[in-house]
Structure formats: structure tokens, C-alpha cells
KEKE-3310 file (N, C-alpha, C; in steps of 0.2 Angstrom, whole numbers, plus 5000, padded with zeros to 4 digits):
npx = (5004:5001:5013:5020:5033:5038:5031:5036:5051:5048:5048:5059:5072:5084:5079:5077:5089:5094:5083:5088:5101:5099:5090:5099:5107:5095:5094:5104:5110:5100:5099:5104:5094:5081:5088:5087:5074:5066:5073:5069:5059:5051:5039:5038:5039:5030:5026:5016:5008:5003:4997:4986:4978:4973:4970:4978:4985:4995:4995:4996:5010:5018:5016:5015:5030:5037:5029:5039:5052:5054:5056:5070:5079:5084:5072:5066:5056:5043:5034:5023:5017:5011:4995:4993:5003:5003:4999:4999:5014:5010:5008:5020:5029:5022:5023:5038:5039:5039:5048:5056:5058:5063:5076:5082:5083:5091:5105:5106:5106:5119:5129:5132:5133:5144:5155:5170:5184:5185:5170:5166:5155:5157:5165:5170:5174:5185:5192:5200:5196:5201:5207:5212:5222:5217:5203:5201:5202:5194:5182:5183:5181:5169:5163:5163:5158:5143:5142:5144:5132:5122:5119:5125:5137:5133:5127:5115:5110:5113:5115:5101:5092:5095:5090:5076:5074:5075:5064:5053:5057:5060:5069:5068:5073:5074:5087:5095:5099:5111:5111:5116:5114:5125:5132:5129:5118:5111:5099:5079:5070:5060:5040:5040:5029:5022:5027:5030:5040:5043:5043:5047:5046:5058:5060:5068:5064:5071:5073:5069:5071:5060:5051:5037:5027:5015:5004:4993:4987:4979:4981:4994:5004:5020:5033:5049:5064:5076:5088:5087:5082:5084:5080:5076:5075:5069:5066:5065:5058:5045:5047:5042:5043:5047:5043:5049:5065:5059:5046:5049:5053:5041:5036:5046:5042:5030:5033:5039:5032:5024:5009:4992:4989:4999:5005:4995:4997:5009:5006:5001:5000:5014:5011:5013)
npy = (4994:5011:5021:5011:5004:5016:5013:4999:5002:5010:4997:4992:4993:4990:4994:5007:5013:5010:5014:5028:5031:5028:5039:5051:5049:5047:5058:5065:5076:5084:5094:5102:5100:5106:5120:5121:5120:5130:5140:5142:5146:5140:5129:5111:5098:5085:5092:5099:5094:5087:5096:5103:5090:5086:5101:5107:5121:5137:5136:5124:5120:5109:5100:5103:5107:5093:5087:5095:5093:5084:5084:5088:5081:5068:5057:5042:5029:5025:5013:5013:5022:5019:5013:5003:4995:4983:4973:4973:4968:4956:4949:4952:4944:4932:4932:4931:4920:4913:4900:4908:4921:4916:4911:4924:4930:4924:4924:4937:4937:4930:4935:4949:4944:4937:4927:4925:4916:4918:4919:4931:4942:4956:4971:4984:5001:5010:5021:5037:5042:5049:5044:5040:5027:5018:5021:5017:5003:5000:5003:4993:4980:4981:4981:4969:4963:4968:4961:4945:4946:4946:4936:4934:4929:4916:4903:4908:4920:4933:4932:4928:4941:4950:4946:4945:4961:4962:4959:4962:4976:4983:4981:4981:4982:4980:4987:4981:4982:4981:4981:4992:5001:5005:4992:4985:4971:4961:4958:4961:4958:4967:4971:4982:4991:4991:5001:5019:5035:5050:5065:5069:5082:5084:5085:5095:5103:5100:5092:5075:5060:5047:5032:5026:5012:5001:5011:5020:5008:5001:4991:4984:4997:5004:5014:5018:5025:5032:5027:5014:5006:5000:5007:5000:5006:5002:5011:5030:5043:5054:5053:5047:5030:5014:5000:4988:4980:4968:4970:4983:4970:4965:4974:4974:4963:4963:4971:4966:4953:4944:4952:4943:4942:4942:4928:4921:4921:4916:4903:4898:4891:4891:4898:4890)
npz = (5000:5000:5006:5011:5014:5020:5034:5036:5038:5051:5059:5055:5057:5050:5036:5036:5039:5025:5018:5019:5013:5000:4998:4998:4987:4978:4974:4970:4957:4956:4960:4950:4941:4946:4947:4931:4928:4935:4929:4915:4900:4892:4885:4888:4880:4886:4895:4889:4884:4894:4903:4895:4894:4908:4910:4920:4928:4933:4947:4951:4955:4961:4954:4940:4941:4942:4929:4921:4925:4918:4904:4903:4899:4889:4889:4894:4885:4892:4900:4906:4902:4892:4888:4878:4878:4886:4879:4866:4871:4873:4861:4853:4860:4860:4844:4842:4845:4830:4820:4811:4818:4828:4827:4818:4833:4838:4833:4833:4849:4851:4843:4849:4864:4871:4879:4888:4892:4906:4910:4908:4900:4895:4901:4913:4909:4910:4903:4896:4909:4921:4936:4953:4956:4966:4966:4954:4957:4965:4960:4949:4955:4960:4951:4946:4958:4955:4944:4946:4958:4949:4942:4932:4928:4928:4920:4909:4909:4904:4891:4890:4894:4888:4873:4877:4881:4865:4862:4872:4874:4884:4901:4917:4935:4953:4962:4975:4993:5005:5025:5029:5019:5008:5002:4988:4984:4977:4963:4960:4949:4938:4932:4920:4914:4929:4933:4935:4932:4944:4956:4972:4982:4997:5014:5018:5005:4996:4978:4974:4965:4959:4960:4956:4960:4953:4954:4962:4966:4981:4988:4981:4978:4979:4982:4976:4978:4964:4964:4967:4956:4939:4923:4908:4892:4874:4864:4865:4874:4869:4854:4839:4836:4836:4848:4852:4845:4838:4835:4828:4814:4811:4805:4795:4790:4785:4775:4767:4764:4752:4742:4744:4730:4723:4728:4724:4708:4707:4712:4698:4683:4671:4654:4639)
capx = (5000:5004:5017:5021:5040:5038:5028:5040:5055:5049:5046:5065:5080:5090:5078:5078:5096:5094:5079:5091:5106:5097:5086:5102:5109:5090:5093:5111:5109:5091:5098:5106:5087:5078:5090:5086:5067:5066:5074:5067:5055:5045:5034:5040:5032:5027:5022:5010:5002:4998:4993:4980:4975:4974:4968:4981:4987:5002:4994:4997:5014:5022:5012:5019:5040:5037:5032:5042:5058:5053:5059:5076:5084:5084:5069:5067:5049:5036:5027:5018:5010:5009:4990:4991:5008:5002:4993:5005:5020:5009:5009:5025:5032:5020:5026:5044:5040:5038:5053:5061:5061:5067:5082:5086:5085:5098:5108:5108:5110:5124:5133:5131:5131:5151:5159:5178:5186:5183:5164:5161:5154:5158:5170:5172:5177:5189:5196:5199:5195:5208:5205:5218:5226:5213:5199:5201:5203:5187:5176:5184:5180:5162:5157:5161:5153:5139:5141:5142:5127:5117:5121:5128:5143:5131:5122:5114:5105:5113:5110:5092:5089:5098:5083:5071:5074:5075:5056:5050:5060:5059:5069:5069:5076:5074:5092:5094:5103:5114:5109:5119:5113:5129:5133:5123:5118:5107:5094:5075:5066:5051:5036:5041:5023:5022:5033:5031:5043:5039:5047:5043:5049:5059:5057:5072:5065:5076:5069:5070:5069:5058:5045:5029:5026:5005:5003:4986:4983:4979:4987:5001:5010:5025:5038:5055:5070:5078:5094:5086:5078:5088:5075:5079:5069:5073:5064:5065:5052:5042:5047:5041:5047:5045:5043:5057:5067:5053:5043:5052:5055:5034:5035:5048:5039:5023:5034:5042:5030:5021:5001:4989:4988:5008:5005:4992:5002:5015:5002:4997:5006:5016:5009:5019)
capy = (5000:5018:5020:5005:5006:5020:5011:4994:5003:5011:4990:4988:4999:4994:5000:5014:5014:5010:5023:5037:5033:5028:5044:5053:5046:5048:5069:5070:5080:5085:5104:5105:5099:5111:5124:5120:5118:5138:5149:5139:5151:5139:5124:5106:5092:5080:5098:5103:5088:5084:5101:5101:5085:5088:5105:5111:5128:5137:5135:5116:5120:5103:5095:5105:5106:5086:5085:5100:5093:5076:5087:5092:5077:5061:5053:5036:5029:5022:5007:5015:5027:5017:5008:4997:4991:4975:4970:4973:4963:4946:4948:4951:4938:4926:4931:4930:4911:4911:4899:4913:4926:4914:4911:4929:4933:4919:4925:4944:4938:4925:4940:4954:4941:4933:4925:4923:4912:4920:4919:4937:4944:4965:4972:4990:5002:5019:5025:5044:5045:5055:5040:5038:5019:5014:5022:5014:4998:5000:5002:4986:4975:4982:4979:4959:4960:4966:4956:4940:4946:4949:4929:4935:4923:4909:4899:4911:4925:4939:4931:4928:4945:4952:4942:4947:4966:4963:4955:4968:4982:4984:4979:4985:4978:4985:4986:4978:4984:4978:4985:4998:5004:5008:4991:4983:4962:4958:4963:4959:4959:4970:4972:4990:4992:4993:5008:5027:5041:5057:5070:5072:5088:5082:5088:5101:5106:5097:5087:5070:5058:5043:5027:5022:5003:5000:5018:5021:5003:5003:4985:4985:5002:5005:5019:5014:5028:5031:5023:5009:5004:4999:5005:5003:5005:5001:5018:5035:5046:5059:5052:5042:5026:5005:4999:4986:4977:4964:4976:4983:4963:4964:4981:4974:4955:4964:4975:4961:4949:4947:4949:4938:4942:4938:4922:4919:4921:4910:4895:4896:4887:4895:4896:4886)
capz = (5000:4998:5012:5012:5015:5026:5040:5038:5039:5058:5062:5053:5056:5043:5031:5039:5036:5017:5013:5020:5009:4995:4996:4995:4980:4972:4973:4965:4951:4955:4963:4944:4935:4947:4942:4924:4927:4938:4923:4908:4901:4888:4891:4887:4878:4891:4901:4886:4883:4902:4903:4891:4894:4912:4910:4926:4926:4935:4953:4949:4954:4962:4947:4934:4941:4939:4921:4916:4924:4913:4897:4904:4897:4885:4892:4892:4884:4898:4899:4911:4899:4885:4889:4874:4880:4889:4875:4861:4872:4873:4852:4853:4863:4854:4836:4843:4844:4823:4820:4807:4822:4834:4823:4819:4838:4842:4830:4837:4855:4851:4841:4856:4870:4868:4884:4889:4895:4912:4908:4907:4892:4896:4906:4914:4904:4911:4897:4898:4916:4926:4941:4955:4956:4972:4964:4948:4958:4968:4954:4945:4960:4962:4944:4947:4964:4954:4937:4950:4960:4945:4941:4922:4928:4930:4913:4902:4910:4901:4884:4891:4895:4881:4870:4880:4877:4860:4862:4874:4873:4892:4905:4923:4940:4959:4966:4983:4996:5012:5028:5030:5012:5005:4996:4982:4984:4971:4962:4958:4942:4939:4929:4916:4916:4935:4936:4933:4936:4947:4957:4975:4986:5002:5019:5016:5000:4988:4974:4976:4959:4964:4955:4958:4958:4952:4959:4965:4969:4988:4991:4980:4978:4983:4984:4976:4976:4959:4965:4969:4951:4936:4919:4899:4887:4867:4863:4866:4874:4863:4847:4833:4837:4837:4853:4853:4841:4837:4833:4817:4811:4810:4799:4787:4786:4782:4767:4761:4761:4743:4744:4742:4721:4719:4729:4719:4704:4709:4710:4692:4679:4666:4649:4636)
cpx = (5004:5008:5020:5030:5042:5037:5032:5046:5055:5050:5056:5070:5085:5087:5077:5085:5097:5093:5084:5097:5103:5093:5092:5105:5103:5092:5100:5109:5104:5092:5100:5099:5083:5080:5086:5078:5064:5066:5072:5059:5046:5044:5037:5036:5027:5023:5015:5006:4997:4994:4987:4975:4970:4970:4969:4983:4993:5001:4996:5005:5020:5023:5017:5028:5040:5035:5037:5048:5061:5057:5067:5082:5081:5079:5068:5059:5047:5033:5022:5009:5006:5000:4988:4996:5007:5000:4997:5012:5016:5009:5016:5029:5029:5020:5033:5046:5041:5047:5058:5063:5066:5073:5085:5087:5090:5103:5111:5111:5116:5131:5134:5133:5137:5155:5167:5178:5185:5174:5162:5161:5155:5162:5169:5177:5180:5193:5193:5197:5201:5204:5212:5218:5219:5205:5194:5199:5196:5182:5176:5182:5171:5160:5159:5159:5146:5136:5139:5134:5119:5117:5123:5136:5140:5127:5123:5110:5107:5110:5102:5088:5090:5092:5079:5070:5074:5068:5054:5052:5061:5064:5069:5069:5075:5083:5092:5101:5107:5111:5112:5117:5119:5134:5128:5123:5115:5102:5087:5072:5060:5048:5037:5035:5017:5025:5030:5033:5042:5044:5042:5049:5051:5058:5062:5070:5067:5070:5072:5068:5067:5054:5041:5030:5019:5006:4994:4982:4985:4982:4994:5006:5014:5028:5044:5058:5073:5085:5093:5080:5083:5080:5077:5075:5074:5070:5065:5059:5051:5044:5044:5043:5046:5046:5050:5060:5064:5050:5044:5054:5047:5032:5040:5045:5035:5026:5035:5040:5025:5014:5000:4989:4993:5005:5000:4994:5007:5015:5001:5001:5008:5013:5016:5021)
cpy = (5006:5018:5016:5004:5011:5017:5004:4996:5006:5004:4987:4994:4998:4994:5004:5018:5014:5015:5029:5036:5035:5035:5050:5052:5049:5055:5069:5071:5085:5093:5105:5105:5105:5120:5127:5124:5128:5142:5145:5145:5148:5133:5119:5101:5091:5087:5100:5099:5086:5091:5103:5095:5084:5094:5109:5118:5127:5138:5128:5115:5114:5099:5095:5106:5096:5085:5091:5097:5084:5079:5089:5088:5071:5057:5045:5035:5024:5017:5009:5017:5027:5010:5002:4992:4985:4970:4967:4967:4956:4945:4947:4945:4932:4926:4930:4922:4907:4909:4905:4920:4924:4913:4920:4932:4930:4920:4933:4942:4933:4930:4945:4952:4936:4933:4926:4918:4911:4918:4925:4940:4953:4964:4981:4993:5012:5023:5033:5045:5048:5050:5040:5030:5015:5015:5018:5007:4993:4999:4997:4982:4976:4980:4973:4957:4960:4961:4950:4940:4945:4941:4929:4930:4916:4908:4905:4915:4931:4939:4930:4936:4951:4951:4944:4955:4968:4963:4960:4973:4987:4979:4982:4979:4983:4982:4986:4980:4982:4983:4990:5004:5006:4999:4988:4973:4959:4962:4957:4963:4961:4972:4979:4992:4993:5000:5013:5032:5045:5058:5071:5079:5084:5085:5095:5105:5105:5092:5080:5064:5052:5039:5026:5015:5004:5006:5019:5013:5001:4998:4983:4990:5002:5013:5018:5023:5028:5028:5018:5004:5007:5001:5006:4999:5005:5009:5023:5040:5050:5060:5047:5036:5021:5005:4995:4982:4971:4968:4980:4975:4965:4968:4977:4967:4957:4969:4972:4955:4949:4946:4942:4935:4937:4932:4917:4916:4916:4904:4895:4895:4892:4893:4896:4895)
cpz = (5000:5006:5015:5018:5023:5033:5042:5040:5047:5061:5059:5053:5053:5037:5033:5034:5027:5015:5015:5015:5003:4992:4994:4988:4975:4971:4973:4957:4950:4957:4955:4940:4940:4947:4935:4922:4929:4931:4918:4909:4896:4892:4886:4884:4880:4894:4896:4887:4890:4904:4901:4893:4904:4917:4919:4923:4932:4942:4954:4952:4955:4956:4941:4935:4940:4934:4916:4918:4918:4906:4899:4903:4894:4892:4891:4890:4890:4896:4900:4904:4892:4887:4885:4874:4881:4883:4870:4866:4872:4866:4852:4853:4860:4847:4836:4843:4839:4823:4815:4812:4828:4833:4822:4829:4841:4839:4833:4844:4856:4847:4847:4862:4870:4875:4885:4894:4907:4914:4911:4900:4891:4903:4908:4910:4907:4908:4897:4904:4920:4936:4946:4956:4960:4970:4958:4952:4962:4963:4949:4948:4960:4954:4943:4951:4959:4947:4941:4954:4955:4942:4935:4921:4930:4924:4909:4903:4906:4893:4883:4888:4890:4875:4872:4880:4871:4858:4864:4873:4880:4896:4914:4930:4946:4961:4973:4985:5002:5016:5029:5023:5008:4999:4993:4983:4984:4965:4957:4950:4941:4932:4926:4917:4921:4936:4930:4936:4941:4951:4964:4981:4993:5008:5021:5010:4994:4986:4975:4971:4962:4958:4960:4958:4958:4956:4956:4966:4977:4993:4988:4977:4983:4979:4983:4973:4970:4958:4966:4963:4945:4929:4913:4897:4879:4865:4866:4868:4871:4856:4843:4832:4837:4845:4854:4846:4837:4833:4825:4813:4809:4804:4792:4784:4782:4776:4761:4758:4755:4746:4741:4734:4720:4721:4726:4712:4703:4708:4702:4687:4674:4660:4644:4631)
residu = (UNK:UNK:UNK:UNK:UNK:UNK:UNK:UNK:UNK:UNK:UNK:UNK:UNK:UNK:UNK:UNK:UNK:UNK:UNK:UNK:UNK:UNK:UNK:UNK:UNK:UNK:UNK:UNK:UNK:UNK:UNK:UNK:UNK:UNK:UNK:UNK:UNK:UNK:UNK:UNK:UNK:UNK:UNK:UNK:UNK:UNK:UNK:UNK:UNK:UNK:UNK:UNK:UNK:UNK:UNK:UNK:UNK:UNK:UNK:UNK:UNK:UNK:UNK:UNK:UNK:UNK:UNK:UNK:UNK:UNK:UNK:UNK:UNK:UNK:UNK:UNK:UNK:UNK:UNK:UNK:UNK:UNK:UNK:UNK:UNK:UNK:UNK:UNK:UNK:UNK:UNK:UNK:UNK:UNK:UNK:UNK:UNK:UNK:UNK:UNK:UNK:UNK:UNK:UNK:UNK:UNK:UNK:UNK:UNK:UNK:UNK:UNK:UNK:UNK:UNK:UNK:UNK:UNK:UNK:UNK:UNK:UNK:UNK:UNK:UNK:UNK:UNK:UNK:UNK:UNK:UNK:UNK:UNK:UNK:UNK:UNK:UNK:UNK:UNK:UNK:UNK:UNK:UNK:UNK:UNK:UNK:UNK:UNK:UNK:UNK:UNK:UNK:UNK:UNK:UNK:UNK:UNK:UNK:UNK:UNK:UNK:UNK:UNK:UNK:UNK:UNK:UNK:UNK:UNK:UNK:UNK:UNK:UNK:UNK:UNK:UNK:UNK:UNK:UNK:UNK:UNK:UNK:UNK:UNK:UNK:UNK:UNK:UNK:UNK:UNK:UNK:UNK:UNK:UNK:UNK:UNK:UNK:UNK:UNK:UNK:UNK:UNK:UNK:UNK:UNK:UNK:UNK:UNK:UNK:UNK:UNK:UNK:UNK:UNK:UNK:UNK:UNK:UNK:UNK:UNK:UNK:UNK:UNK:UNK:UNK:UNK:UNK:UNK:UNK:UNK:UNK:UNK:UNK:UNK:UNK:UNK:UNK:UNK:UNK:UNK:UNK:UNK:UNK:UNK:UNK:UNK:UNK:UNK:UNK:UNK:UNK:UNK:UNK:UNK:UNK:UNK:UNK:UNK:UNK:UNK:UNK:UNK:UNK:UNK:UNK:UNK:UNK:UNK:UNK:UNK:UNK:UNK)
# end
């Protein structure tokens, strides 16, 4: 339920300890976007359209710094906001079965998705960074804690997941935290389509970037910190876009496959 979080962490003190790191983390950058969002003088995509739709004005004002700080950078596309989404991915995934997709997709993620000997398929990468020795050294070990944690050194989960973003064009994960909240020791897999962004004001003031989980349902919302939620999308928000790489496989079948007439055609014997 709404507060959820809030009410288990008085019953558990180290989440307590968690939401207090993690809420920091969520508000780095957030004094620079509300910067941004103050002197900007026009109005944003997402701010018009919600606006109109909406029919808020400029008393609306927490409403409107949360969709107008939506435009202040490379948004990602929403499941949330897409309502034919659910529908469209069980097509998806059930056209992704036609053995001619199921072959181009094994072929993409066995191109992209290439092991070592080590059995890791990506490595960190600090080229150009001005790091000192112990810095460098720290961020090498933390990214095969969490390469390990995230099992992509066991079977075949990244070639999985990798596939699976080709099909849906969604993935998203909540990041789990030790009790102390400072390191990272696993993570679960969430429903894209459960989650929508927002922006809420802290008890100082500061903006504070945050998701919803099922927001507005009274037994299962939650409240997850934007540190603590992993979300990519194959799209782009407020463009012209295919949803995921499945998605355009459908457009070019349907260019290239011959109608009805040709295939007509094709059966009918040649004249001598």
C-alpha cells in the first residue's frame, strides 16, 4: 500500500538505514534539474500535453515542476504510459515464437552476448577518466561484485535478458541493498509496466527523483527511490518510434511479404 515502505522501515531499522542513503543518491543531480526547470521560460512536451489533457494551470505548481523537469533530458519511453503496451507485448512475445524470428533473435544475441574464458561477456570500461590507482581499483571489484550478484557469471542469463529486450524492449530491475545501504547484493526483476517516474519535494526542499510501483493501487504500491531501480527502454520518449526490436521485424515481414495476388500468381502454371 501507499506508504508501504515508510511504515515497515519504523518496524525495521535497517531499512531505515537503506531509505536514508538511497534517498540521497536519488537527489544527486536533482539541485542541477531544478536549476534548469526555475529559469526555463517555455513549456515542454510532456508539460504541454499533460497540461491540456489535464487542464492544470500554473497554481498546479508541484504537478507542473514534475512533468516539466521530465523534458530536461533524454527521456526514456514508459510502459507505464503506454495503455496498449500489455497487450502489444503478449503479440510480441507470441510472434517472437515464429521459428524465422526465433532464429534471427539467436543469432543477434549470440553476436552481442560473447563470453571469455573468464565467463564474462563486458568488462568496465575507464578510458579517459583522470581516476587515482585505488579508485580505479574499487570500481573494477564492484562491477564483478555486481556482474556475480546479478548471476551473468552463471548459465545464460545475460544472453536471456539480452533476448528478451529485443522482444519487449523493456527491462527494469529494483536494486537491493545491504543493511547499511551503501553496498549493492542483488537485484530483483520488475514488471516495466508497474513503474512510473515522478518527482517528489523532500522535507528540506530538495527534489528528490523517485517510481511508483502499480501507483494508485491501495494493496500493492510501493515507493522505490531512483537509486534503487535499474529501467531501459529500446525507445525513446516523445518520438516516433517502434517499441522494441521485434517490433520493426513485423514492419519489414509485412513490406516484404508478397500479397495475396503475387502468391496467387506464383500457383498458376506458366503458359507454354
Amino acid at each position: 500500500m501507499a506508504g508501504f515502505i515508510d511504515n515497515f522501515s519504523q518496524r525495521n531499522p535497517n531499512m531505515g538505514r537503506i531509505l536514508r542513503t538511497v534517498s540521497k543518491i536519488g537527489s544527486f543531480g536533482m539541485e542541477y534539474k531544478d536549476l534548469v526547470v526555475r529559469n526555463s521560460q517555455a513549456i515542454g512536451v510532456s508539460e504541454a500535453a499533460m497540461r491540456q489533457r489535464l487542464a492544470l494551470t500554473d497554481s498546479d505548481e508541484d504537478f507542473i515542476f514534475n512533468l516539466a523537469a521530465q523534458d530536461t533530458s533524454n527521456r526514456k519511453y514508459i510502459a507505464y504510459f503506454d495503455k496498449d503496451y500489455p497487450f502489444k507485448r503478449d503479440f510480441l512475445r507470441s510472434f517472437a515464437l515464429n521459428a524465422e524470428i526465433e532464429w534471427i533473435l539467436d543469432i543477434l544475441a549470440d553476436e552481442a552476448i560473447v563470453y571469455d574464458d573468464r565467463n564474462f561477456c563486458c568488462s568496465l570500461s575507464l578510458v579517459n577518466l583522470d581516476l587515482k590507482d585505488e579508485v580505479a581499483d574499487s570500481l573494477r571489484e564492484n562491477f564483478r561484485k555486481i556482474y556475480v550478484s546479478h548471476g551473468f557469471n552463471n548459465g545464460i542469463s545475460a544472453w536471456q535478458y539480452f533476448r528478451q529486450f529485443l522482444i519487449d524492449g523493456f527491462l527494469s530491475f529494483e536494486i537491493v541493498y545491504s543493511d547499511d545501504g551503501k553496498k549493492i547484493v542483488g537485484f530483483k526483476e520488475l514488471d516495466p509496466t508497474s513503474l512510473t517516474p515522478s518527482i517528489e519535494r523532500g522535507a528540506g526542499g530538495q527534489s528528490v527523483q523517485i517510481w511508483y510501483q502499480y501507483f494508485n493501487d491501495s494493496v500493492r504500491e510501493r515507493k522505490l527511490y531512483d537509486a534503487q531501480v535499474v529501467y531501459i527502454s529500446f525507445a525513446k520518449g516523445n518520438t516516433t518510434a517502434r517499441t522494441s526490436y521485434v517490433e520493426r521485424l513485423i514492419s519489414c515481414l509485412l513490406y516484404t511479404s508478397p500479397s495475396p495476388r503475387d502468391r496467387q500468381k506464383s500457383r498458376m502454371p506458366s503458359s507454354a
